[in-house]
N, C-alpha and C positions, 0 to 999 in steps of 0.2 A: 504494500500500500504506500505510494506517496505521500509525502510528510506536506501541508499547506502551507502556504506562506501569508504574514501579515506584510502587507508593501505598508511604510511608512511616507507619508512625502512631507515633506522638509521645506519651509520656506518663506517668503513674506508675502503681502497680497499681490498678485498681477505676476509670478513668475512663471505661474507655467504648472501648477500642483494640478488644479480640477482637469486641464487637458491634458495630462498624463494619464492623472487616474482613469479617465476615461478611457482611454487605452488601455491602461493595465484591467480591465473592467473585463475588455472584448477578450485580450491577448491572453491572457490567466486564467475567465472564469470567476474572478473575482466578484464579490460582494463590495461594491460601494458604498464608502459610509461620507457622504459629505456636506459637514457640518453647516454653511451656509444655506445650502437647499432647506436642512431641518427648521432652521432660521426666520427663513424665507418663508417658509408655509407654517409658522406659530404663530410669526409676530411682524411680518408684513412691513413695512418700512421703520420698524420699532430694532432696534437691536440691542436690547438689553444685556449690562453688565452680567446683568444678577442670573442670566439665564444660561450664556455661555458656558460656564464650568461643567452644570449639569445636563445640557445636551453632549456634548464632548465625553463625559461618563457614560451617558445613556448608548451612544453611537459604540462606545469602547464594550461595554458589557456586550452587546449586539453582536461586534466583530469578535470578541472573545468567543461567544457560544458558537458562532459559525466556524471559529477555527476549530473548536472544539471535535464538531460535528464532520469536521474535515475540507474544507472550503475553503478557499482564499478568501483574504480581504483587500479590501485595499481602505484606508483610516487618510481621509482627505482633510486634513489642515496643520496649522503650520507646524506644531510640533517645534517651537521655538526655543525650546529649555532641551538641556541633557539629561535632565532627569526624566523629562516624561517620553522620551525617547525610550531611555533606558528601562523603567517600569514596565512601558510597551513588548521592549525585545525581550525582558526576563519573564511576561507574561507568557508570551510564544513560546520562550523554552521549556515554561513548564507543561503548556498543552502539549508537546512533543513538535513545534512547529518552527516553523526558520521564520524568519524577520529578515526583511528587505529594505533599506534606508534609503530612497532618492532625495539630492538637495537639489533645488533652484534658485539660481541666484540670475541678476540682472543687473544693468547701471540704474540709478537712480531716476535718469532721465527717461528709459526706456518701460521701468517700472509705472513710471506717474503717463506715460505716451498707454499705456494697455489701458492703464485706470481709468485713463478720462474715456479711453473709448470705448472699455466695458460702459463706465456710465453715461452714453451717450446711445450706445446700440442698443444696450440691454439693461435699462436703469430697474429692472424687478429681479435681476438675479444681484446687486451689489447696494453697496450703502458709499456716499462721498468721505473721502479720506481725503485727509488735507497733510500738503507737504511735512506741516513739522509734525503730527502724526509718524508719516511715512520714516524721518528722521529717527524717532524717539524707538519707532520699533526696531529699524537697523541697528540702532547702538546696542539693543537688547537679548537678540537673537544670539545663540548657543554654537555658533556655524558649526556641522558635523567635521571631527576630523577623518583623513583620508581614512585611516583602522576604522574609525566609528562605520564610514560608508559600505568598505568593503566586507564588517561584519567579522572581522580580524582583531579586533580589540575587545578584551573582555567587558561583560558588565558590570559598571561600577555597583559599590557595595551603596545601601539606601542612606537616604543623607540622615544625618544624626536626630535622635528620636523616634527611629524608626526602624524596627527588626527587619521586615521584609517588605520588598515592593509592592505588595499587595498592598498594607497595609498604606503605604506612600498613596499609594491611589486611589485607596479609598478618601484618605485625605482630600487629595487634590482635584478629584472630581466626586462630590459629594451628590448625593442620592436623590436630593430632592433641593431648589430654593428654601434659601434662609429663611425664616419668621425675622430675623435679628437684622435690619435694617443696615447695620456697618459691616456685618457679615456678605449680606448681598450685596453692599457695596465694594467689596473686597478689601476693605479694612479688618483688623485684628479685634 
């Protein structure tokens, strides 16, 4: 029996993730999970702080039981951080499944040239993003190293406070929206 894979994609907005995945979708067999879509058909030009963490949970639980069950996936958004990268790929290994990391990257000019023309062609699949946005997220991003890509470099151990990456993730993508107002705002 062939072992599934989780395709991770790696990236900021307008480089190239949803059209890949889309491809790895046809090319794999894959189950796509893409967070925006979910977005899109909840809360319609709304895009709530407080909702992001727990659709990104809900789509990961999703993709867990489908790899489970033996199925690719493919897990469409950016995946910004290394640790939720890593939580990901240690998940896969414990389903018995391999993890696959694609990054995209772009010039800054060429990222904001996609943006305006998603939101000009297709202003219901995207929300406006404004340059010092686009900025603040650059600086943020986790960029995979080459080991991280080619799935050569071990996974890190979970960050302090934390036995197992499970536990990390349940963390970081919590179950349900907060009651707790500074909690949903992503405050402590």
């Amino acid at each position: 029996m062939r072992r599934p894979t989780l395709f991770l994609t790696v990236g900021l907005p307008s480089t190239g993730k949803t059209t890949a995945a889309r491809r790895i979708e046809v090319e794999q067999r894959a189950l796509r999970l893409t967070k925006d879509e979910w977005v899109k058909a909840l809360y319609g030009n709304e895009n709530p702080p407080s909702a992001q963490d727990v659709i990104e949970g809900r789509l990961i639980q999703i993709g867990l039981r489908a790899l489970e069950l033996g199925n690719n996936v493919v897990i469409d958004y950016g995946l910004w951080s290394r640790d939720e990268r890593s939580a990901l790929r240690q998940a896969a290994a414990d389903l018995g499944a391999r993890a696959e990391l694609r990054y995209f990257e772009l010039t800054p000019a060429e990222q904001r040239r996609r943006l305006d023309q998603r939101q000009a062609e297709a202003p219901h699949t995207t929300w406006p993003i404004s340059d010092e946005e686009l900025a603040a997220w650059s600086d943020s991003i986790d960029v995979p190293t080459p080991d991280e890509l080619d799935g050569s470099e071990p996974i890190d151990e979970p960050p302090t406070g934390f036995a197992t990456w499970d536990a990390w993730r349940e963390h970081r993508w919590p179950p349900s929206v907060s009651a707790d107002p500074q909690i949903a705002e992503g405050g402590t």
